[in-house]
C-alpha positions, 0 to 999 in steps of 0.5 A: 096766692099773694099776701097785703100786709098793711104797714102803715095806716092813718085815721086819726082826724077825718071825720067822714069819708074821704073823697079821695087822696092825692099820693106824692110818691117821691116825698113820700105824702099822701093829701086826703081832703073830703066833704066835710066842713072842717077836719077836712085836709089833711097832710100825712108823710107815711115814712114819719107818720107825721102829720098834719090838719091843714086848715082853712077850707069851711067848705068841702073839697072838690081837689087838691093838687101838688105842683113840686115845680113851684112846691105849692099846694093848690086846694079848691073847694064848693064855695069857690075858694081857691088856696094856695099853700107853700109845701114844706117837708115839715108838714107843721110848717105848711102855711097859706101862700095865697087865697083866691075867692074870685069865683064868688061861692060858685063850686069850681069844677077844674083849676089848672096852672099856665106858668109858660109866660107868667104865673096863670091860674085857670079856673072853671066854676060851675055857671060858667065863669072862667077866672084867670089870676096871678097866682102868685099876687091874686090879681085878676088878668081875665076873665070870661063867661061860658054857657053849657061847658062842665069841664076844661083842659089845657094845651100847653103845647099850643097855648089853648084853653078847650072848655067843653060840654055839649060842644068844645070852646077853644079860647087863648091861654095867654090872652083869654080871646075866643079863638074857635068853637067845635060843635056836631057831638051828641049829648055831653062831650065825655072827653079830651085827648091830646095826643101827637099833633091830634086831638081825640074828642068824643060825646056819646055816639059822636067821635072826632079826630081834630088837627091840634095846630090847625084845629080842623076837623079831620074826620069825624064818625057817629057809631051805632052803640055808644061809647063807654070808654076810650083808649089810645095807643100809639096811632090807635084808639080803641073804643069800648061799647057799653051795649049788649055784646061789649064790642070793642072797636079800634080805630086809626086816628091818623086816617079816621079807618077801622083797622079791628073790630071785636065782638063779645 
């Protein structure tokens, strides 16, 4: 038998239910942002106990991120709007660098930093706008639009933005051109993985193992049962079903062949 004993807790501000934490372990800082309409961000040094209502949000808060390189903040929100903060130890002290509002009171759906050539900030709302402006100014670089695409990833290691739904768009993370589109899945594509030089993309019956330089496909499978979750492992990747007997099947992605299956 084990024992939890809670050390520290905060409920001083939040006035419904948080949505989620972001917990910076080597600050130490935990970040709790919720849906409501103000109160709605807070910054909590949980060695201190100091902490600190950071203000600006009128709208809930779909994320927040900590970028430690740039020691910013980024907070986007269901109106659009995107905040830049500048981190200090001193949470009192935490103060807006920059706010981008060029999503137009569309809720954004995924916003990521492209800092390999220049100060890029990508994001995606929810009709389909891509914006990509200079974080650091606010000015705009590019921008494009979408059609069925929910949700986005970036592949730093080749410079690509995978925007994706019920297909995959693959646009240049430098330029913003279109540079390929995979289609053949079923339904919603449920996710991404990079890993090596592939790309693991998989719907709900539809599986495909994709060359990350070349994007070819390079095998492609449709199971029987769909798939409920999805974990890679060295040259493997298991599959879960979430059909009556809870198979598990492993694959290898390096040569599209079922090297196990488990059942019940």
């Amino acid at each position: 038998m084990f024992y939890i004993k809670i050390i520290r807790s905060y409920n001083r501000v939040h006035k419904q239910s948080i949505v989620n934490a972001l917990i910076i372990d080597d600050i130490p800082l935990i970040i709790s942002y919720n849906y409501d309409i103000s109160n709605n961000f807070q910054a909590w040094n949980f060695n201190t106990d100091q902490s600190q209502s950071l203000v600006a949000h009128t709208k809930g808060i779909n994320d927040v991120q900590f970028k430690g390189q740039q020691n910013i903040i980024l907070s986007y929100d269901k109106a659009g709007q995107i905040i830049i903060w500048s981190y200090n130890s001193d949470l009192s002290k935490i103060k807006i660098q920059q706010r981008i509002s060029q999503n137009q009171n569309n809720q954004i759906l995924n916003l990521f930093l492209f800092t390999k050539y220049s100060n890029l900030l990508i994001s995606l709302d929810k009709i389909g706008n891509v914006f990509i402006p200079n974080f650091l100014d606010g000015t705009l670089v590019k921008a494009f639009k979408v059609s069925n695409m929910n949700s986005m990833i970036i592949d730093e290691l080749y410079d690509r933005i995978f925007l994706y739904g019920s297909s995959i768009e693959i646009y240049s993370a430098v330029t913003g051109v279109k540079v390929q589109e995979k289609i053949g899945f079923d339904n919603q594509i449920q996710q991404i993985i990079f890993k090596n030089n592939y790309i693991i993309a998989y719907g709900t019956l539809v599986i495909q193992f994709i060359a990350r330089d070349s994007l070819a496909v390079l095998y492609q499978n449709q199971f029987l049962k769909n798939i409920h979750s999805l974990t890679v492992l060295m040259n493997l990747v298991g599959k879960v079903d979430n059909n009556i007997d809870f198979s598990i099947e492993v694959w290898d992605y390096t040569s599209g062949v079922m090297v196990s299956e488990i059942q019940n």
